[in-house]
Structure formats: structure tokens, C-alpha cells
C-alpha positions, 0 to 999 in steps of 0.5 A: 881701831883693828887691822884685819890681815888680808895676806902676809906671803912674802914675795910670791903667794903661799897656798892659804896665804896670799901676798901682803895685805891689810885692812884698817878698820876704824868706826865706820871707816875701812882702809885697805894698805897694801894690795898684793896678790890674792888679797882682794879676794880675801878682802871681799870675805868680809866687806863689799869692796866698792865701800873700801874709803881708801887705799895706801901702797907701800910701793910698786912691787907686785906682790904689794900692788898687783890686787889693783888690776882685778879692783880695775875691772871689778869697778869698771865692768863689774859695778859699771863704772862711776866708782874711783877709790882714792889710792895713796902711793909713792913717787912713780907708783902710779905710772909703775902700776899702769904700764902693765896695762898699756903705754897709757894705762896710768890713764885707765888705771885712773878710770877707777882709782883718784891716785895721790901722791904721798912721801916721806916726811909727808902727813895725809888725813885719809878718812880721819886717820892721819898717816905719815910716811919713812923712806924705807932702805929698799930698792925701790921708792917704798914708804913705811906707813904710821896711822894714828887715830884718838884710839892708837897708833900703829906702823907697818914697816913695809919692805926694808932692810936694816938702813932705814930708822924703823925705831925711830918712826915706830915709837910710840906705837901700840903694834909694829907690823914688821917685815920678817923675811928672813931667818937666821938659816936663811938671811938673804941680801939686806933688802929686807929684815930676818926675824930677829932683826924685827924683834930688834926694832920693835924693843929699840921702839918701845912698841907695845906688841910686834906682828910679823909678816912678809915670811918667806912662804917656804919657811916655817913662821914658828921658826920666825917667831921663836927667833923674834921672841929670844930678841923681844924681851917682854914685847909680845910677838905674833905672827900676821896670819891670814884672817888675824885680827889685831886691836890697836891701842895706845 
């Protein structure tokens, strides 16, 4: 099991790296979690998205969602429709998303996309991998999302800031993809997690190797990841870099 990074800018797009994206590769088997701006792009370099199993949304903020008008289009004008590729989202989520269209676009929206609801607590078998899913401490309806197959186990921590269990919902994982929006010179509201922060999570969970992602696009990531590893002790650190490929075990 491999997770492919499609884009990992916080907030806004960066040149060169778009809004957060990924894509989860098992067997014959690609999951596309998270779709922020700019990441279908990136994600059509290496498949035809009309083969993509499934979608997961973390939440309804843009720059984790807003990939889904242009795979709206793609699949109703581009392939013709006749295509609805299951998406896995939070309370609202759908309707959130849709009312950008229209006042009926939830109802567009499902013109090319068979939405599910999914919640904390909850268990979904999406494509033979089993995810479940955290509260995350954020202003929104946002889900931290663990999949786990026979090959290893990973979590993505989506947005949050430091109320939320992380550690808890990461242990056991072969990679936590944490969330490293701030640095230490530039900490913000705690609508998110610094760098360090993440470090902290990723040891209190025993993860075998931390990837940081959703930096802020005007700060350096190798400030974040010099700051990630002082908290780290032997976990390795890497930034999700656009095009960064990470093999999962254990």
C-alpha cells in the first residue's frame, strides 16, 4: 500500500504545489482523499480518473473539496456522463459542496458523484480498505481519516488543531500524515497544528514515520521539518511533497 501526494498547500495553492490531495494506491485499487484545488490535475499525470474507486473528503473547505466541480464537468460533459464515483464525506458535506453550483446543486453534484455519509466513530469498507474516521478540533464538520488494509495502516489527520485525540486514533500506524500549518515564528489561531505540534502527536502515537503536510505556502518546509524533527526523537520525518510517494507497512 502506497499514498501518492497530489498536493499538500495550505489554504491557498502555491506555485508548484496545489491545495491537499492524495492518492491511496492498493493493488489494483486507487482512492483519491481529499480533492483541493489544483489536485485533479495532478491526479490525471498518473491515472484516467474515470478509474478512481472512490473519493474520501475530510471536509467541506475549499482548498480540500473544490477539485469536485471540475471532476463534475470532466464526467458530465467530458466522458458523457453515465459515470458517479462514490464520495465519502461528512455531515453537510454534500450540500455544502453543492450550493456553490446552484440552490439544487447538491442534485447536480450527484450527476456524477454517489455521496455517503461517513462520521466519527463510524467503520466504512471503501474498495477493500477499512477506514474509520475522528472528530477533528476544527471549525467545521472535519473527520481525521485511518485506512487499514492487511499490508499497513495509516492516518491523515486532516485539519485540526490540538483538541482533538490524534495520538489516540494514530496509534498503531505505519505513517501519520499530520497537518503542519504553523511554525514556531508564525503559530496562528489553534485551528490547526505547527510543526512541532505534529512531532508531538506522531511520538505520543508510536507512528513508525511522520509526513507533514497543509504548510502554510509562504513558509519554508524545511524550517517545518527542522522544528518536526527537535520533537520527533527516532520517528523519521518527511515533508508530503508534491509527487512524494510513501510505502505503508505496519
Amino acid at each position: 500500500m502506497r499514498l501518492r501526494v497530489l498536493g499538500s498547500s495550505g489554504g491557498y495553492p502555491a506555485p508548484g504545489n496545489p491545495n491537499t490531495g492524495f492518492l491511496l494506491e492498493h493493488g489494483d485499487v486507487r482512492i483519491w482523499i481529499d480533492a483541493g484545488t489544483g489536485t485533479f490535475a495532478e491526479l490525471q499525470r498518473v491515472m484516467d480518473f474515470t478509474k478512481v474507486d472512490a473519493i474520501l473528503l475530510s471536509h467541506a473547505h475549499a482548498d480540500h473539496c473544490a477539485d469536485l466541480f471540475p471532476v463534475h464537468v470532466a464526467i458530465r460533459y467530458g466522458v458523457g456522463g453515465g459515470l458517479r464515483i462514490p464520495v465519502y464525506a461528512p455531515p453537510g458535506a454534500h450540500e455544502t459542496v453543492g450550493s456553490l453550483l446552484d440552490p439544487d446543486g447538491a442534485a447536480k453534484l450527484s450527476e456524477a458523484f454517489d455521496f455517503h455519509v461517513v462520521d466519527a466513530g463510524q467503520t466504512a469498507e471503501v474498495a477493500g480498505v477499512r477506514f474509520t474516521f475522528l472528530r477533528t478540533d476544527h471549525p467545521i464538520h472535519c473527520l481525521a481519516i485511518r485506512g487499514e488494509t492487511p499490508e499497513g495502516i495509516f492516518t491523515f489527520s486532516a485539519d485540526t488543531g490540538p483538541g482533538a485525540d490524534l495520538a489516540g486514533f494514530a496509534r498503531g500506524s505505519g505513517l501519520l500524515v499530520c497537518e503542519a500549518t504553523y511554525q514556531d515564528a508564525f503559530l496562528g489561531a489553534p485551528l490547526h497544528l505547527s510543526a512541532r505540534q505534529a512531532a508531538q502527536a506522531a511520538r505520543a502515537a508510536g507512528v513508525r514515520e511522520l509526513a507533514l503536510t497543509h504548510v502554510w505556502p509562504t513558509l519554508d518546509p524545511r524550517t517545518s521539518l527542522e522544528e518536526a524533527r527537535q520533537e520527533s526523537g527516532e520517528i523519521p520525518v518527511r515533508w508530503a511533497g508534491p509527487g512524494e510517494v510513501f510505502e505503508i507497512g505496519g
